[in-house]
N, C-alpha and C positions, 0 to 999 in steps of 0.2 A: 318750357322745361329746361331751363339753361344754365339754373343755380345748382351746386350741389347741395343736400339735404342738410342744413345746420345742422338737427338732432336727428341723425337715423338711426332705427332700431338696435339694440344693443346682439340682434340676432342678426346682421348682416354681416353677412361673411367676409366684409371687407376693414367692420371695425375692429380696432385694435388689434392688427392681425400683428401676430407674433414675428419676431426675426425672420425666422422663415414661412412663408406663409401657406395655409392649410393648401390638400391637393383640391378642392375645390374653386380656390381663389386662383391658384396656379391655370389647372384648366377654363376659367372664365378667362382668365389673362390673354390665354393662347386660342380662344376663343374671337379674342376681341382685336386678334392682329393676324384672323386665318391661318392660323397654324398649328399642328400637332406636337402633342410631346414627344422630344428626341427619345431615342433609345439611347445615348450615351451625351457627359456633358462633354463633348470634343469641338474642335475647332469648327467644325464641318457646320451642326447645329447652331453655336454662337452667330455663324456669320448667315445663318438662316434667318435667325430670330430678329437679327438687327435689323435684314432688309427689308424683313415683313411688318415690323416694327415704325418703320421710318415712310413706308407705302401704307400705314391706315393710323397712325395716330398722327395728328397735325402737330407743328409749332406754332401755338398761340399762345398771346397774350391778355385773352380777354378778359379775364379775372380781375385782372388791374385796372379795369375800366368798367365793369360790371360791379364793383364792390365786392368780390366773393374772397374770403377768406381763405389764406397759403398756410397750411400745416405741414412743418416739415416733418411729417411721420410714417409708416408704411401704410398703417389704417387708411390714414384721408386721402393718401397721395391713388392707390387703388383703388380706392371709391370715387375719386374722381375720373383718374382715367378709363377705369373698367365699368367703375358699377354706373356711371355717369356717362358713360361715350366721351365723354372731352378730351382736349388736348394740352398742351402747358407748356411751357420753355424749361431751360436747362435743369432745375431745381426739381420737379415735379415728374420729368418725360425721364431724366438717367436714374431720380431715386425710386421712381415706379419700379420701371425695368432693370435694377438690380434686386428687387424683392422677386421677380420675375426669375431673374439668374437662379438669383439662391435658394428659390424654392425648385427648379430645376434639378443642382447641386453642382454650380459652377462659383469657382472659389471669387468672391466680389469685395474687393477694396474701393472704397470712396477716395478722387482725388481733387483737390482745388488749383484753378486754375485761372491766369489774368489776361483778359483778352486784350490783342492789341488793335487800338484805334484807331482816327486819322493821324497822320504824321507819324505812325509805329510807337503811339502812348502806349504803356500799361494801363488794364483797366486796376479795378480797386479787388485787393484781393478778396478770394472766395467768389470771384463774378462769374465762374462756371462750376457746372460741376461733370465730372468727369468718371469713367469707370474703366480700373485695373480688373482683369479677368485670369482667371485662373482654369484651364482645359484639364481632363482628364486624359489626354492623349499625346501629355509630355511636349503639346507643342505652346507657345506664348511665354512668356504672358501678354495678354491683347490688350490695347486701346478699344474699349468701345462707347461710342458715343450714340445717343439717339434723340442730343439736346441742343444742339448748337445749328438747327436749321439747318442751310444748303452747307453741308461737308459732307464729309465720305462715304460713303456707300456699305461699303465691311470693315470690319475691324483691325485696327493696326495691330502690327507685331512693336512693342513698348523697344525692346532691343534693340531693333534693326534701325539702319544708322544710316541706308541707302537709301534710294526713290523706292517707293511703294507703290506701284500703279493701282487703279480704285474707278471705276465709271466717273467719278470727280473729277479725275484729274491725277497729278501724280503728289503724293506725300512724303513726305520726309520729316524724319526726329530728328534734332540735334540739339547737341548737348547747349547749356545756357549756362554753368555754375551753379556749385553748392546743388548739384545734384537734380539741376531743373533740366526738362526739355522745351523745346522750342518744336511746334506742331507748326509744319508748313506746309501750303498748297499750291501748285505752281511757283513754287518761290517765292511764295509771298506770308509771312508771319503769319498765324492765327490766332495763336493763343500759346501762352508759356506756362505748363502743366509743372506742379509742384509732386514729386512722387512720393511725398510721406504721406502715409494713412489719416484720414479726417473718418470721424462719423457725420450722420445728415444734419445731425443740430449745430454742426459747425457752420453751416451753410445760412443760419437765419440771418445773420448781419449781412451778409449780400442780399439775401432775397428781401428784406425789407427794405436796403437801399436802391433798387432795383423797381419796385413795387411804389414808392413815395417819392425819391428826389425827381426835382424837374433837372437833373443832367440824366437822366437813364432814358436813354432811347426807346423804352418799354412806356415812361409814361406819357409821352410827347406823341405816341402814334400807336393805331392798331394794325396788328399782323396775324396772319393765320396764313399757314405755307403747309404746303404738303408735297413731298416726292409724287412721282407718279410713275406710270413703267416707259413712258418718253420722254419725261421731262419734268416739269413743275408747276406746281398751281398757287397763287399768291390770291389772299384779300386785304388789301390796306384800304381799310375806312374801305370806300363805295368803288375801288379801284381793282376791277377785278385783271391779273395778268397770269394769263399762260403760253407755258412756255413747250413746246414739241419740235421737237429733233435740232434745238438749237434756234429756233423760229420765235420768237415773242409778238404776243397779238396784249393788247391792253383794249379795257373795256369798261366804259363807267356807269355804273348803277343809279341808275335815277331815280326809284322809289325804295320805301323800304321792303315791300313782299319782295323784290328780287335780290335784295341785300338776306333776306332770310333766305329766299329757296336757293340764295348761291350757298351758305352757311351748312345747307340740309345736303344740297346736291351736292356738293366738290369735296365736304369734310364729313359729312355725316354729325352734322353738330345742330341738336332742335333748339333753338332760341326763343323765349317768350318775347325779344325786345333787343331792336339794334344795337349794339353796342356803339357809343359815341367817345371819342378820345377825352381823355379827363380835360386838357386843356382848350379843345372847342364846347366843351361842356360849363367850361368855365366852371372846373375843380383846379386840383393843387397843379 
């Protein structure tokens, strides 16, 4: 069960779900990341929903290696994450979870952003995507990410210009030109966020290049990483590594049932069929 449904019923509550999306899909949402609906959309809650968010949906890539189809929509993007159990990288896990925000009623701007590489390259723009957050309790407006793998914990303050301390590490904004910031983690570049508003169909020319080129780090390996409440849990290909209280143990999978029950067990992700890297598969 590892595909989502190409043609699922025109009665599931995840297809073509509107802007904001019905309270049914909302409470599956918060269902599917243990969590209750807030009594107010305030800061307190946002930085609830991220951590709960980031402890039960994984970053994976497996789609891109599975053959399964990226719709930048709210419809598919919740039907995969909810109504499917799965998980996704930047495109799919921050544009889920701001249909999530906004059916909440927390104010949600899409932002693009170029992450920096080896040697402090820019990547290619739109190569993440990112969310401006808007509180009903006068505080933010926040950074919230739930796409970018091993980063922060809770949500930035967009404004603040100082260290941010975060279970990560410490963060800081700084300014870049023409209005960009500069996201850093221990001093170390991340990514250089554009603050003018994108919608999600802005995002399909990265996530197809993303998804096909053999320079995207997405098509050259598989990843599935999850937070945990001590530390981290990584699968690359047969490579299982976790990480607690700072400690890293690595472990290699030698057949395929425990490349599936590690899949079931550590992500909550049912698979009919290992996933193999497109280029030990000898695809593009």
């Amino acid at each position: 069960m590892s595909t989502v449904p190409s043609t699922p019923s025109v009665s599931d509550p995840f297809v073509q779900a509107p802007q904001v999306p019905s309270p049914q899909a909302v409470d599956a949402y918060l269902a599917r990341i243990g969590g209750a609906r807030p009594e107010r959309a305030d800061a307190e809650a946002l930085r609830e929903l991220q951590l709960r968010h980031l402890l039960s949906v994984p970053f994976e890539n497996l789609s891109v290696h599975l053959g399964e189809p990226l719709v930048l929509a709210d419809g598919p993007l919740l039907q995969k994450i909810v109504g499917a159990g799965r998980g996704g990288f930047c495109y799919e896990l921050n544009g889920a979870f701001a249909a999530l925000l906004r059916g909440l009623g927390f104010g949600v701007t899409l932002l693009q952003a170029r992450v920096f590489g080896d040697g402090g390259r820019l990547g290619i723009p739109y190569d993440h995507l990112a969310l401006r957050v808007e509180t009903k309790d006068g505080t933010g407006p926040w950074l919230a990410d739930v796409g970018f793998g091993d980063h922060s914990h809770h949500p930035l303050l967009l404004d603040e210009r100082g260290d941010q301390a975060d279970p990560a590490g410490t963060f800081r904004l700084a300014g870049a030109g023409g209005g960009d910031l500069d996201v850093l983690r221990d001093g170390k570049r991340q990514f250089r966020l554009d603050t003018r508003p994108r919608q999600l169909t802005d995002f399909e020319a990265g996530a197809w290049w993303h998804r096909t080129s053999p320079s995207s780090h997405f098509t050259k390996s598989l990843v599935c990483s999850l937070l945990t409440v001590d530390g981290r849990i990584t699968l690359t290909g047969r490579k299982l590594v976790t990480t607690v209280g700072g400690e890293r143990q690595e472990r290699l999978l030698e057949t395929d049932d425990e490349v599936l029950a590690a899949y079931r067990k550590h992500f909550g992700l049912e698979l009919d069929r290992v996933p193999e890297a497109r280029s030990a598969a000898g695809g593009e």
